[in-house]
C-alpha positions in Angstrom: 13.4 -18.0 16.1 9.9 -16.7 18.5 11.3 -19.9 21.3 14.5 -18.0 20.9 13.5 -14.4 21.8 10.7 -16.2 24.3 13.5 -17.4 26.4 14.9 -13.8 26.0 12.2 -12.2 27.0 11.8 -14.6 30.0 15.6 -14.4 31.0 15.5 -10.6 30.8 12.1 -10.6 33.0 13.1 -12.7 36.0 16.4 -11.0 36.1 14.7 -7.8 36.6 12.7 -9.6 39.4 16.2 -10.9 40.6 17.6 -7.1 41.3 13.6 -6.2 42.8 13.4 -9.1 45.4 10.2 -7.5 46.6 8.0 -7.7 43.7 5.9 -10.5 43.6 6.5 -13.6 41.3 4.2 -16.1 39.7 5.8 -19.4 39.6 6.0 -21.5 36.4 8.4 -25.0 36.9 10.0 -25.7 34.1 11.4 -22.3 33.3 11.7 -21.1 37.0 13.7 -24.0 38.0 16.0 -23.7 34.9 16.6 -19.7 35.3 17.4 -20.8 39.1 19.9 -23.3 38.2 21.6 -20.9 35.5 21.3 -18.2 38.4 23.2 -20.2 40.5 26.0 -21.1 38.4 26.7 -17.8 36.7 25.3 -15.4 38.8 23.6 -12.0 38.2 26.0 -10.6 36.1 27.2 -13.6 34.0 23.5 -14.7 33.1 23.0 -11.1 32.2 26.0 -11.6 29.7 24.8 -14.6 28.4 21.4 -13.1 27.5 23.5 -10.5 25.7 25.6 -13.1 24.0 22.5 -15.1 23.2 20.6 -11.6 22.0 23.7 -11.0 19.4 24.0 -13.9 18.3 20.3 -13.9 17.2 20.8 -10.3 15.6 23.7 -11.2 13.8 22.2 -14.5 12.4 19.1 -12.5 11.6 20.8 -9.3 10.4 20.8 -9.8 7.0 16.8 -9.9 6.6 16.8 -7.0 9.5 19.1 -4.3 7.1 17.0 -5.7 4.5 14.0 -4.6 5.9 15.1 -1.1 7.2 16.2 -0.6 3.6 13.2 -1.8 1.8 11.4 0.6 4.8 13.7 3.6 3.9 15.4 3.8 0.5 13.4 0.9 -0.5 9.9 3.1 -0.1 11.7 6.0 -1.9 13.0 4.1 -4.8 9.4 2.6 -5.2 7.8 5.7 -4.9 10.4 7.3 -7.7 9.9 4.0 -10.0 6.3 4.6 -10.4 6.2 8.4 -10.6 8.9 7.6 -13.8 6.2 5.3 -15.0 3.7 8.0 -15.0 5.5 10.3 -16.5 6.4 12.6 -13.8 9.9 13.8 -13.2 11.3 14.7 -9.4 14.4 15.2 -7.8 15.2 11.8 -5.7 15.9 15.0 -2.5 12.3 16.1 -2.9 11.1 12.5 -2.3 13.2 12.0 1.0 12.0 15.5 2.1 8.6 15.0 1.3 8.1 11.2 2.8 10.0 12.6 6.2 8.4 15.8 6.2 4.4 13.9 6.1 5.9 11.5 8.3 8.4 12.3 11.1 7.5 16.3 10.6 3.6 15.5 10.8 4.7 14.0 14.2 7.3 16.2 15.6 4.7 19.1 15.0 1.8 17.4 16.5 3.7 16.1 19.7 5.5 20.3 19.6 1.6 21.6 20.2 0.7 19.1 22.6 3.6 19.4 24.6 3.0 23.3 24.0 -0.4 22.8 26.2 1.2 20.4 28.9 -0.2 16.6 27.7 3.4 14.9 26.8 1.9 11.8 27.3 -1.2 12.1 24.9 1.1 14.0 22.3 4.0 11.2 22.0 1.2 8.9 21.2 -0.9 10.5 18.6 2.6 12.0 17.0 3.6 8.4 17.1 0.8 7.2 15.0 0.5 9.2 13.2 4.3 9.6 12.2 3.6 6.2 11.3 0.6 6.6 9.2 2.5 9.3 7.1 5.1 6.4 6.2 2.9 4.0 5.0 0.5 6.0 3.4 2.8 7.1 0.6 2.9 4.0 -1.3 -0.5 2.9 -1.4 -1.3 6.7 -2.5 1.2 6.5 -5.3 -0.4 2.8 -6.1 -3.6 4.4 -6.2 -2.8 7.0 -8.7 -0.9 4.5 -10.8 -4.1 2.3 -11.1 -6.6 5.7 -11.7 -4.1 6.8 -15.1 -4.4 3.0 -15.8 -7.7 3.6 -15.8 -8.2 6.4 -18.0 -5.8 4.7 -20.1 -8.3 2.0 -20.5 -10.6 4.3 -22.0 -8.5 6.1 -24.0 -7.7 3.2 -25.9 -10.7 2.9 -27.5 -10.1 6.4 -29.6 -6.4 5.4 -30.3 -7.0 2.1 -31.8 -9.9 4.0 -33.9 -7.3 6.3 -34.9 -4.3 3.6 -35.4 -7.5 1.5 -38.0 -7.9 4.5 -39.7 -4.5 5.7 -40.8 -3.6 2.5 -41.6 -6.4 2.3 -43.8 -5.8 5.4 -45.3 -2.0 3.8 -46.1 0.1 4.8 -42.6 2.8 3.2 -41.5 2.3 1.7 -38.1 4.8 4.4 -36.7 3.2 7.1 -38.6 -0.4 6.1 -37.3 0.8 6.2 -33.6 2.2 9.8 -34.3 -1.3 10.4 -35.0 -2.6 9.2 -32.3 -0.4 11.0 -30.0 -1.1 14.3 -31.9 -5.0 14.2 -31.5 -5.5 12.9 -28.1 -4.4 13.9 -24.6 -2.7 11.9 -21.7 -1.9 9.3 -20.7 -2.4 7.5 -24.1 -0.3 10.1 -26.4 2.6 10.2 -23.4 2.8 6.2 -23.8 2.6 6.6 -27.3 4.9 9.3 -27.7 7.4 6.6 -26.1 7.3 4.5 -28.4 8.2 6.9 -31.0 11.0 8.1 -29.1 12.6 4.1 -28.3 12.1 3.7 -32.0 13.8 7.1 -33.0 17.3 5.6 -30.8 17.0 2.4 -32.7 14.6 0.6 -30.3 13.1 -2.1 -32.6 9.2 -1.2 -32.2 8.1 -4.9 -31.4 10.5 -4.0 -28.3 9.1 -0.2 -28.1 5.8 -1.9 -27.5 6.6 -4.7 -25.1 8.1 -1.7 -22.8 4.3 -0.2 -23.0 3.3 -3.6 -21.9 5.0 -3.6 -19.2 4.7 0.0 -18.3 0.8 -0.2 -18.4 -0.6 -3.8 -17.2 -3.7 -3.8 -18.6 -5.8 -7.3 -20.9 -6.2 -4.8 -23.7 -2.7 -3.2 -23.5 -1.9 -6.7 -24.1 -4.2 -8.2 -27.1 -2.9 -4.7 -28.7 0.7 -5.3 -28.4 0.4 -9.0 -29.1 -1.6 -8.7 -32.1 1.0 -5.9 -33.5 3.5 -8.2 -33.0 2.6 -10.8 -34.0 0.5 -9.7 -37.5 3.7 -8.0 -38.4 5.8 -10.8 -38.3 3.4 -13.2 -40.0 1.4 -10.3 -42.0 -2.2 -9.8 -42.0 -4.9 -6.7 -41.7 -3.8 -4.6 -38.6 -7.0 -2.5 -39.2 -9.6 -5.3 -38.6 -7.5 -6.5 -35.9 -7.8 -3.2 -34.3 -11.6 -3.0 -35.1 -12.0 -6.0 -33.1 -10.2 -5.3 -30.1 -12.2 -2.4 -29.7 -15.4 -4.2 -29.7 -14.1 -6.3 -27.2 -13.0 -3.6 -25.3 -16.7 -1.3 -25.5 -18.2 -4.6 -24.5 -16.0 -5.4 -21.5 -16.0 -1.3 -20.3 -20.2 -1.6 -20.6 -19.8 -4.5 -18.6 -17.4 -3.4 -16.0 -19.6 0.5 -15.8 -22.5 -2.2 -15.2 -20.8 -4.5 -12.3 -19.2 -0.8 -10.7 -22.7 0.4 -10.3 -23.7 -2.8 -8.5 -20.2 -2.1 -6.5 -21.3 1.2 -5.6 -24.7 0.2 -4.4 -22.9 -2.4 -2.3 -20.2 0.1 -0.8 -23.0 2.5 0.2 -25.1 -0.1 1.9 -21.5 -1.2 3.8 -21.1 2.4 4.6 -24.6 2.9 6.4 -24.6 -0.4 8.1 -20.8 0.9 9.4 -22.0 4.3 10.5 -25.3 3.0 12.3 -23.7 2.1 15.8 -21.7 6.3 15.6 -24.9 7.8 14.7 -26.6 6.2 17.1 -24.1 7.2 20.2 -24.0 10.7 18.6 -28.0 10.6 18.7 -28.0 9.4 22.3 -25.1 11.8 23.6 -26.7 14.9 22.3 -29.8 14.2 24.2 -28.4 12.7 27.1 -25.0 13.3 27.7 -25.0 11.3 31.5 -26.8 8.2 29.8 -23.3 7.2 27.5 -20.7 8.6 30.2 -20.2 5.2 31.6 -19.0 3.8 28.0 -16.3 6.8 28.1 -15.1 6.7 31.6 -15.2 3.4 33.2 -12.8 0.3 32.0 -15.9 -1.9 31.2 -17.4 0.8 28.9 -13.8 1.4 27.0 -13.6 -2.4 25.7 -17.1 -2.2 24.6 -16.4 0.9 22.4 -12.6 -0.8 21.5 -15.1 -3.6 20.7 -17.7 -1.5 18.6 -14.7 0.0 16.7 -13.3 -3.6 15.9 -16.3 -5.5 14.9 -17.8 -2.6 12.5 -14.0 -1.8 10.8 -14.2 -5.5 10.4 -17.8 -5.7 9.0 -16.9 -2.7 6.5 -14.0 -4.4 5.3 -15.9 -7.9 4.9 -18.8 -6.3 2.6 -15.8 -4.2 0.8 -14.1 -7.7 -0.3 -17.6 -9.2 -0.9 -18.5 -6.1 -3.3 -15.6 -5.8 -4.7 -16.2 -8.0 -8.1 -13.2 -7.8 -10.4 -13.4 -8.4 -14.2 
């Protein structure tokens, strides 16, 4: 597949150099004596055609995984972003979605490349609206990740109170369906909107070892897990739910004190990351506002531009280093 669109590209380069005779050539054998050769044979304008033979037949072999990825880039991104806002309990017209990921994506860019061209710099504005059109469509889905994994997390906590509550009303003689109405009663979201799901799947006729293997699968979480497992499996093979509960919470105080523990060492980590990253800036920013002549060379001539490119690259790279290296997961 790359040797195929390398001889493209090749083909499609020395034929431009074919119609501009003047511009100069750098000679390579191999290929310059086989483009010769096919030059000769078929001319100009066949070789031309068989580059545009060669360059649909690559398309078409490829074109399944292409329209799969426009798709999966397009109403792929869309349907992903819809999915999880369903998971989270937030409902939105599928229109508003499209609207919204073009508007902060091609509109961001239209808009900044309009006021750019507005003040006469085409150039600088097709660029920056370029990037930043593309920004706006990735940006989305790591954003709706994002909030996904924050309501996870106060989930997480929650959990702790609800399986308090689920112990007690089944001590005080609750039904397991009647405990989680409880729960969803006395505390707030995202807990009592997972929980209120449940209920609802079992209202239709969902059986509730189901109900609850949906919430496993709706929030991803070790404790969501030993919960649902243990329910399952203590109601099929009988047992007391309520001790069950009381030790799952333990577990779960113990691993939260633990992971508030390793986040603090995280933080400490990330804020060392940050100053080391921000040394070389607020150094050039210190120097600048002195003397504004003594870092002009780094701005305006080509040997200065690749050693700021280079600054950029090896700090972004150092930041993202420590932030793998900090990042302890439990």
């Amino acid at each position: 597949m790359k040797t195929t669109l390398l001889l493209l590209t090749f083909f499609i380069s020395r034929l431009l150099h074919a119609q501009a005779p003047d511009a100069p050539v750098a000679a390579t054998a191999p290929a310059e004596n086989t483009f010769r050769f096919l030059n000769d044979v078929l001319g100009s304008t066949g070789l031309l055609v068989a580059v545009g033979l060669l360059f649909f037949a690559y398309t078409y072999k490829n074109s399944v995984k292409f329209f799969a990825w426009i798709e999966d880039q397009t109403l792929g991104n869309r349907d992903y972003i819809l999915q999880k806002l369903e998971i989270m309990h937030v409902e939105i017209a599928s229109s508003r979605v499209t609207i919204a990921l073009l508007g902060v994506s091609f509109g961001l860019g239209l808009f900044v490349f309009g006021v750019f061209a507005f003040m006469g710099m085409f150039l600088g504005g097709a660029i920056l609206g370029a990037i930043l059109a593309f920004i706006g469509w990735k940006v989305p889905r790591p954003l709706i990740d994002y909030l996904e994994q924050r309501r996870v997390k106060v989930y997480s906590h929650q959990m702790v109170d609800g399986l308090n509550l689920l112990a007690n009303g089944i001590r005080a003689g609750l039904s397991m369906p009647q405990a989680i109405g409880m729960v969803v009663d006395e505390l707030p979201p995202p807990i009592s909107q997972e929980f209120n799901l449940i209920l609802r799947q079992a209202k239709i006729g969902v059986p509730l070892e189901e109900a609850l293997e949906n919430l496993n699968k709706r929030v991803k979480t070790q404790d969501n897990e030993m919960f649902v497992t243990s329910v399952n499996i203590l109601r099929e093979t009988g047992g007391n739910l309520a001790e069950v509960f009381d030790t799952i919470v333990f577990v779960i105080r113990e691993r939260v004190r633990l992971q508030q523990k390793i986040e603090t060492y995280i933080a400490q980590g990330m804020f060392q990351g940050l100053v080391i990253f921000a040394m070389p800036y607020a150094q050039i920013a210190i120097n600048g506002s002195s003397d504004p002549e003594y870092l002009s060379t780094l701005f305006t001539t080509p040997m200065g531009i690749v050693m700021l490119f280079l600054i950029v690259a090896f700090s972004c790279t150092g930041l993202w280093v420590i932030t793998k290296i900090v990042n302890i997961k439990v």
